[in-house]
N, C-alpha and C positions, 0 to 999 in steps of 0.2 A: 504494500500500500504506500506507493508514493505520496500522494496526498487524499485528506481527509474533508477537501471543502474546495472552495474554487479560490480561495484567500491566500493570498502571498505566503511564502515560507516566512517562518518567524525571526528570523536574522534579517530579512529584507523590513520586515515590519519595524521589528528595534532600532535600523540601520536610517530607514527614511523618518521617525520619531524621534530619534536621537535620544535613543533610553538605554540607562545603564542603568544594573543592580546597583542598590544601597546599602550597604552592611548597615547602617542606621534602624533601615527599616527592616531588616531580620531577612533582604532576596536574593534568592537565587534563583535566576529562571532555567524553566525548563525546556528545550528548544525543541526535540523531537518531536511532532507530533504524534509518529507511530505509537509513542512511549505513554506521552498525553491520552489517548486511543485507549491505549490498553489500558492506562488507568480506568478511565472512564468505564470500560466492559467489567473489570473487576465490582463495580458495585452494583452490576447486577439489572435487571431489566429500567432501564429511565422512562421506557415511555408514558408510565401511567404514575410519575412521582413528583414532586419539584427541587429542585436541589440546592439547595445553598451554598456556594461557594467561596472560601476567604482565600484574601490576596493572589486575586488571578493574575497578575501583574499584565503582560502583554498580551493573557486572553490564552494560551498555548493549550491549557485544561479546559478554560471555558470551550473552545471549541470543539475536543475532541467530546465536552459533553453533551452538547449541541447534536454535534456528530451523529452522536448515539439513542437520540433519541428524545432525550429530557423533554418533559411538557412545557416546564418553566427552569429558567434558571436566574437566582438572584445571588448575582455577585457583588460581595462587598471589596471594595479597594478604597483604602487609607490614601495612596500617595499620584496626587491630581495631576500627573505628566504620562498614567497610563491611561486616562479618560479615553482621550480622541482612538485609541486605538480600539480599545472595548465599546465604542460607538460603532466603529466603522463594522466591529462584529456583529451590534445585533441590527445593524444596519439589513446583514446577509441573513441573518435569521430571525423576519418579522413578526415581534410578539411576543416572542419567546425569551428574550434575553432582557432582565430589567437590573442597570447598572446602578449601583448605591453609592457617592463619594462617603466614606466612615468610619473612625477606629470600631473594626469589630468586636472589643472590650464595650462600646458604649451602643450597642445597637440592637432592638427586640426585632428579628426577622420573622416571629407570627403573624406578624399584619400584613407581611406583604409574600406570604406562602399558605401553600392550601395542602392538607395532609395528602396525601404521605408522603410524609418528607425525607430526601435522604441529605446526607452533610457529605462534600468532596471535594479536597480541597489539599494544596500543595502550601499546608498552613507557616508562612510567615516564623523563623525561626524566634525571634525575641517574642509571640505570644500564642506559640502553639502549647505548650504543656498547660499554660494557665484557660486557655480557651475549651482547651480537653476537660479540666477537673472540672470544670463549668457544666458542660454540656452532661457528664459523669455523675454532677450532683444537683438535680433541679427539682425541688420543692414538692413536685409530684411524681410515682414513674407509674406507668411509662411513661417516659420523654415525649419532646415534640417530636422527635427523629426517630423514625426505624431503622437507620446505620448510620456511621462512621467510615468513611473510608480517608484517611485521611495519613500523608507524607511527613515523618519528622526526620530526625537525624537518627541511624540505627541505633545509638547508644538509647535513646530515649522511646525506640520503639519494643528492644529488648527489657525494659524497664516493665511495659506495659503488658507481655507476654511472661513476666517471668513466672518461677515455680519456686520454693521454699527451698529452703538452704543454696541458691543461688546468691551471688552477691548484688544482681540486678532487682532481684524481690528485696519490693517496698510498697511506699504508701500507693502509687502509682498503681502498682499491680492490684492489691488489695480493691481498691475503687472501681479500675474498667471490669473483672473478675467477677465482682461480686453482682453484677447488673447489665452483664453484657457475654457474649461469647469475641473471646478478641484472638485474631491468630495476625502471622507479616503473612502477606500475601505477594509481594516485592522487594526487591532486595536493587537499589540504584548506586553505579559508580560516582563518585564527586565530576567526572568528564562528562556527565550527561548533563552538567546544569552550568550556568556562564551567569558568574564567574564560577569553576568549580568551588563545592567547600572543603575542608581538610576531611573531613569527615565523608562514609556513606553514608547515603540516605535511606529507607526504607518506608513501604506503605503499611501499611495496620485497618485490619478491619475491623469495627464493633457493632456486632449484632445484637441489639438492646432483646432485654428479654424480657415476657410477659410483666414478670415479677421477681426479685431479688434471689439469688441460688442458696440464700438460707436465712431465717428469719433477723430482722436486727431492728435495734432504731439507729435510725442515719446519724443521726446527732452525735450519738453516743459512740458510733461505731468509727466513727471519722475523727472524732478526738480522739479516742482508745486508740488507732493506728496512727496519726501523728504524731501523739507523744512517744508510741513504741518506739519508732525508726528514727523520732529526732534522738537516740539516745540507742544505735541498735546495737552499742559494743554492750552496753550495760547486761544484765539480767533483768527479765522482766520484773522482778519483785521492785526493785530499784527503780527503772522507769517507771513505774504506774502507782509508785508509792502516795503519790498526790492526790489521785483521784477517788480511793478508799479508806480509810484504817485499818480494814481488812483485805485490804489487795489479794495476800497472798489466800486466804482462803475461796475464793472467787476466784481463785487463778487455777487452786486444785478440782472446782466445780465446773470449769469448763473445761477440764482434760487436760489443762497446760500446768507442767512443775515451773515451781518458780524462779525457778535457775535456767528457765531456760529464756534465749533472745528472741528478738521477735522473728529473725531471720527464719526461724524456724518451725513457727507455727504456721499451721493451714488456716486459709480464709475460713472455714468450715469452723476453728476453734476460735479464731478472733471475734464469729457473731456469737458464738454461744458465751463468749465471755460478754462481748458489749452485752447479752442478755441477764447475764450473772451481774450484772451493775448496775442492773437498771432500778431494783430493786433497795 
């Protein structure tokens, strides 16, 4: 697949724009389209969904989403020298593409999407993990989103995938895990994106799930795993000595000895503990 639309190749497009990535603004863009493409197919049938998408920068994802089918797509971009190009996009695709100038930190995109929604997006490196816990942790589940499919740097997507007694298992894992099924579905060189980063990249998909994979309150559950892992050389009697005077008895009620780190306990025992505290 040579090309994906009738729209100039994306170097020509950066080249007659005069756009170069920001390190400021967390870009690297992604020039492939084929690459773009396959992103886009990874999340699965678009034509009956709307998608959200953060920091499309020159458009390269938005089009391969396009591509693929999307009903709607509403892209958020922060930085106003990629406008004119993401115009000329949905320029080619009428209707369908509706452009938001925004920081995605300050923006409610249910007013301007219709369920079912998915989230696809090559997310901006300085507010991808904070935009994830977000979307991870919202007041009611299920979410407004029935997926995730979305690009960080591999160190941060292994974070999200990981298993206990890894040293990547943390608060990170705990959170997508517990309300999602999340696996990498791509694994990207630093040379597919300009500028390259030192780093690879990787995709992560999260399949929100009806309801939580083990009972807990949120509240509780998400303080109990922050303070574990801000503290995960500790033993857990020591970390969470705060939160009860009886920690350590609540620690033996949930299956977990009090010697042990948090590295090491199952999501499975961390809700039955947030549940063992509730009380």
């Amino acid at each position: 697949m040579s090309a994906i639309d009738d729209l100039p190749p994306l170097r020509e497009v950066i080249a007659a724009h005069g756009l170069s990535a920001r390190k400021a603004l967390g870009q690297n863009f992604l020039l492939d389209l084929n690459l773009t493409a396959k992103i886009a197919r990874t999340a699965g049938d678009l034509t009956r969904a709307d998608v959200l998408e953060v920091g499309p920068g020159p458009g390269g994802l938005t089009r391969g989403l396009l591509a693929q089918g999307a009903r709607h797509v509403l892209a958020v971009e922060k930085d106003a020298r990629c406008l004119p190009v993401l115009a000329e996009i949905a320029e080619a695709y009428p209707g369908r593409l509706e452009v938001v100038q925004a920081d995605a930190l300050d923006l409610d995109p249910l007013t301007r999407l219709t369920p079912p929604i998915k989230v696809v997006a090559n997310l901006p490196y300085n507010v991808g993990t904070e935009l994830l816990v977000r979307w991870l942790t919202p007041r009611a589940w299920p979410p407004f989103w029935d997926s995730l499919t979305l690009m960080f740097q591999r160190e941060v997507a292994e974070r999200i995938v990981a298993t206990p007694g890894s040293k990547a298992y943390g608060r990170l894992a705990l959170l997508a895990q517990w309300r999602t099924d999340a696996r990498i579905v791509m694994t990207l060189p630093p040379g597919a994106f300009t500028p390259p980063p030192k780093v690879e990249s990787a995709v992560v998909q999260l399949t929100a799930l009806p309801r939580p994979r083990f009972p807990a309150d949120p509240g509780i559950l998400e303080r109990l795993v922050a303070r574990a892992f801000n503290q995960r050389r500790k033993m857990l009697r020591g970390a969470l000595k705060g939160l009860s005077p009886d920690v350590e008895d609540r620690l033996r009620a949930a299956g977990i000895a009090p010697t042990d780190r948090a590295e090491a306990v199952s999501l499975e025992k961390f809700c039955a503990l947030a549940r063992a505290l509730e009380h």
